[in-house]
C-alpha positions as a printed Julia matrix, in Angstrom:
201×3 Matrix{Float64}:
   0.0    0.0    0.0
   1.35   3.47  -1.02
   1.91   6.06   1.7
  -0.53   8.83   2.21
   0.75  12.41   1.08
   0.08  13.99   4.21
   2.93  16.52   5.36
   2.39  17.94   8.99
   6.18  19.35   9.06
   8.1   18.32  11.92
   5.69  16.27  14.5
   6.97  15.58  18.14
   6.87  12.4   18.89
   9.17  11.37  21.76
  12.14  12.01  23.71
  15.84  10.15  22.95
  15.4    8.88  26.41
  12.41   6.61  24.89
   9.53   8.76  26.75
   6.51  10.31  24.91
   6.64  13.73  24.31
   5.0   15.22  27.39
   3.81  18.62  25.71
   6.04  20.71  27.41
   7.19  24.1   25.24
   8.4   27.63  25.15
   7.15  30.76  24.22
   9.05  32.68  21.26
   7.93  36.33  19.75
   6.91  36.49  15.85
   7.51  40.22  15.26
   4.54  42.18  13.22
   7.28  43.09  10.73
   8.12  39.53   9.9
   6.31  38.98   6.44
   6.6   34.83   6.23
   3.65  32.71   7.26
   4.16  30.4    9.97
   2.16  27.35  10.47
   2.19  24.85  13.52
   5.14  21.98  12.4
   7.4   24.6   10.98
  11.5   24.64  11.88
  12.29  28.1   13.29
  15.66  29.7   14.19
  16.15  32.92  16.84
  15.95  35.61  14.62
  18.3   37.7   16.43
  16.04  39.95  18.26
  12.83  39.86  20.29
   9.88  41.48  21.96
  11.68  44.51  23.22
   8.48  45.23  26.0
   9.34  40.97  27.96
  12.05  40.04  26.74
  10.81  37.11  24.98
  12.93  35.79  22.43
  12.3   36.07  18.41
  12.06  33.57  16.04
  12.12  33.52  12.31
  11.61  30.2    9.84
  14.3   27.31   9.43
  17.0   27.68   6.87
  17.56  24.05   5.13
  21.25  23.61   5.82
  20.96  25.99   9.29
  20.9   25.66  12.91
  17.32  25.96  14.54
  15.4   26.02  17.82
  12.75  23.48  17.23
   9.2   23.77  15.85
   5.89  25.37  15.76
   3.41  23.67  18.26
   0.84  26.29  18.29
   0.52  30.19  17.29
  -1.63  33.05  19.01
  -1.81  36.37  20.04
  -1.37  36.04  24.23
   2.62  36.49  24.94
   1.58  34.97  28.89
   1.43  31.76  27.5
  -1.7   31.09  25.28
  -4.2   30.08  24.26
  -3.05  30.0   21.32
  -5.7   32.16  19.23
  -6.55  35.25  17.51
  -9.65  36.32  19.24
  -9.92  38.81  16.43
 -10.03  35.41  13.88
 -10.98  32.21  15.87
 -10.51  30.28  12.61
  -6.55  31.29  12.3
  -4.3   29.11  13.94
  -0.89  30.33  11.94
   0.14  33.43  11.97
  -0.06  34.46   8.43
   2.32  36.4    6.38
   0.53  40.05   6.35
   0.57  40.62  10.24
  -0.99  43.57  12.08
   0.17  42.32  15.12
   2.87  40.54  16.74
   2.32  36.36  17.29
   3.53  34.0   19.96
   4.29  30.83  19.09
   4.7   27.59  21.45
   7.65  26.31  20.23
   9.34  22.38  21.18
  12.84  23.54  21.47
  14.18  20.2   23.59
  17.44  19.11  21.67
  16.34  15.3   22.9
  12.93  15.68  21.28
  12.46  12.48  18.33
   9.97  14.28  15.82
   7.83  12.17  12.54
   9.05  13.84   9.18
   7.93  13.06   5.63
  10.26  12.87   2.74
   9.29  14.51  -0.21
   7.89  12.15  -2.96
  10.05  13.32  -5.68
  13.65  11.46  -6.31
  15.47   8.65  -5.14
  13.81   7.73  -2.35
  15.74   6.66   1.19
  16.54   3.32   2.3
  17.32   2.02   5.63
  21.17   2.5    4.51
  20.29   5.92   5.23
  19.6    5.46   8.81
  22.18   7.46  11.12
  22.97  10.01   8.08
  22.28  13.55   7.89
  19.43  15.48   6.21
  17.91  18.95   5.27
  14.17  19.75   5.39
  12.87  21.33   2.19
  10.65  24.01   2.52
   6.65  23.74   1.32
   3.64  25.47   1.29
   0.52  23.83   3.03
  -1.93  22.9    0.18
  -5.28  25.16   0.42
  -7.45  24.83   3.67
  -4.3   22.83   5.1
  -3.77  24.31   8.6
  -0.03  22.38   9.15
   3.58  22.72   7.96
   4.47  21.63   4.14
   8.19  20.96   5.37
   9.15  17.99   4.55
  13.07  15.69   4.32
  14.54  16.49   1.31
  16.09  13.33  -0.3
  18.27  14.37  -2.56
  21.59  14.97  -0.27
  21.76  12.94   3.1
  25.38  12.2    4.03
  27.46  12.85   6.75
  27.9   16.44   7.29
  27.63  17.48  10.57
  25.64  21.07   9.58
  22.64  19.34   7.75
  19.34  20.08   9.47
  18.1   16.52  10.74
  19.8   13.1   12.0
  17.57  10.05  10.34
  16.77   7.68  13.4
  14.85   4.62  11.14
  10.59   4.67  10.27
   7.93   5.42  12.38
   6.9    2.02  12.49
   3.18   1.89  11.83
   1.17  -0.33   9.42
   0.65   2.5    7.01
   4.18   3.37   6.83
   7.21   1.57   4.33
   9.94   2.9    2.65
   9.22   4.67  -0.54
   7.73   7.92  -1.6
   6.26   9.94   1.29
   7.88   7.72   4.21
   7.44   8.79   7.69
  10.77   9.33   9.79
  11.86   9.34  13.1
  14.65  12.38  13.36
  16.5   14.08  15.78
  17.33  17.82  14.73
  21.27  17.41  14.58
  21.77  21.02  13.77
  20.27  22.07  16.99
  21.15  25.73  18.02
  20.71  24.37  21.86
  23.21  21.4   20.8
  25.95  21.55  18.44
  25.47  19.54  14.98
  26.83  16.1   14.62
  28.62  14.08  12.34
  26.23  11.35  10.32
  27.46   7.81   9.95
């Protein structure tokens, strides 16, 4: 059976240590200025600056190839820590690219956290020789009415080098999951900008 073309970006899964992902994140500042979209699954880097009123630190999206800080769990409006809305739009939950206001995103920045990636269904697809190499995310726009990330592994380069975005850990091992176009992974970010990058094998 073929597997389902459904990107969600980077998905937290677990932790290294084998536990489940317990939900815990941090709050980072999306300034008002900042004209990309950003959508719950989406890598995101410190952009250098913040919210200049609390302190809070600024984020801006994931360069393939660059350190970042984890991923989009949830966007809003509320820097004290959600919920995560726009009470102005109760159907938006990104923060879109045209912003009148500044967003706060929940963002899983753990170094240890395992997240479920898809690889893109173009190219020579990965094999479990792959498994402990290095890989960059590819960026991608959600398809229309699509409320998660587009990001998904991009096959074409996975090797060793020690500055690519993700570390391939094996499947997620469920029955609607195989090798082949659109394959789920288990990946730790390697490039981590809480954790220096590591060599693949």
């Amino acid at each position: 059976m073929a597997n389902p073309n459904k990107p969600t970006g980077l998905a937290p899964v677990k932790y290294l240590s084998g536990a489940d992902w317990d939900g815990k994140v941090n709050i980072y500042y999306i300034a008002s200025n900042n004209g990309t979209a950003f959508y719950p699954g989406d890598p995101v880097t410190l952009s250098g600056d913040g919210d200049a009123t609390r302190g809070i630190p600024g984020i801006a999206i994931g360069v393939a190839g660059s350190a970042i800080v984890g991923a989009i769990i949830a966007v809003g409006v509320n820097p004290d820590g959600g919920p995560y809305i726009d009470p102005n739009n109760l159907t938006l939950t990104n923060a879109p690219a045209t912003k009148t206001q500044a967003y706060y995103a929940a963002v899983a920045d753990d170094p240890d956290i395992i997240w479920e990636v898809q690889e893109v269904g173009t190219g020579t697809q990965l094999t479990s020789a792959a498994i402990g190499e290095n890989i960059n995310f590819v960026a991608g726009t959600p398809a229309t009415g699509v409320k998660y990330s587009g990001y998904q592994l991009d096959n074409s380069a996975h090797d060793t080098t020690s500055t690519r975005n993700m570390k391939l850990l094996g499947l997620a091992r469920r029955s609607d999951n195989a090798f082949g176009a659109y394959a789920k992974w288990l990946c730790l970010i390697n490039n981590h900008l809480y954790r220096g990058g590591i060599t693949g094998v």
